[in-house]
N, C-alpha and C positions, 0 to 999 in steps of 0.2 A: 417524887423525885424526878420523872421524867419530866414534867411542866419546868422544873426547878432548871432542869436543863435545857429544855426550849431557850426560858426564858434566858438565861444566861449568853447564849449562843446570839440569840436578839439584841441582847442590851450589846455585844461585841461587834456585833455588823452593826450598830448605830455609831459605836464609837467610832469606828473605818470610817462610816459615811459622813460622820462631820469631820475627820482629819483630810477627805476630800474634798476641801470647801468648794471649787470651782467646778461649773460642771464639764468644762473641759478636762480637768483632771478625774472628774469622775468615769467619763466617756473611756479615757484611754485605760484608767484600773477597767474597769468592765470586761472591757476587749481584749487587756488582757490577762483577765482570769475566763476568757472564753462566749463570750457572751458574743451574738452575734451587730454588726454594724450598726443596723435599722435598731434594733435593741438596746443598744446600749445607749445611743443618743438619746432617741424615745425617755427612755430612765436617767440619765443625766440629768433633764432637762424639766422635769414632769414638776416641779414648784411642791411636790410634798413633802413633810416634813422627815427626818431623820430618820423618828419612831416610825411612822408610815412603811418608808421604805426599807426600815432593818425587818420589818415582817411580811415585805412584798416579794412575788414570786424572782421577778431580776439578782433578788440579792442570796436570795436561794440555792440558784442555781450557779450565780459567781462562787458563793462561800457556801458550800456545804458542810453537812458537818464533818465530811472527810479531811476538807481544810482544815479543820480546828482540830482533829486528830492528829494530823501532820504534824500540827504544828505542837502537840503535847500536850492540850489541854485537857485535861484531867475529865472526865465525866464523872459527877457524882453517881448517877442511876449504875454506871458499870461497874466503878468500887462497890456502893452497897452489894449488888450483883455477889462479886467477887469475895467480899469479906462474906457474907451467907453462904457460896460454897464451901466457903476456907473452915468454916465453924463446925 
């Protein structure tokens, strides 16, 4: 379950990183979800692919998984969690 939820979380920063097609536009999301100057260009700019960078450290630390909590994303691994105590 926890892979299942990596993985998830990967395939969702890949989907971000191709709706930023530009890497100017990727430069300023970067920046600001925190990422520092030198960094975020560096990573705008790096010519890898999507996959690459939805499991590279830059996209990590922009989109944690706290992000994706925020935002409601459901965790499987925590449900299953959750329904085995509830049982």
């Amino acid at each position: 379950m926890e892979a299942l939820d990596q993985w998830m979380r990967r395939r969702l920063r890949c989907v971000i990183w191709r709706q930023w097609k530009r890497p100017q536009t990727r430069r300023r999301k970067l920046l600001a979800l925190g990422l520092d100057e030198q960094r975020a260009w560096k990573s705008a700019g790096n010519g890898r692919g999507p996959w690459w960078n939805a499991g590279a450290s830059h996209m990590n630390q922009a989109l944690p998984r706290k992000w994706f909590d925020r935002l409601g994303l459901i965790s499987v691994l925590d449900t299953v969690r959750w329904l085995s105590r509830s049982s």
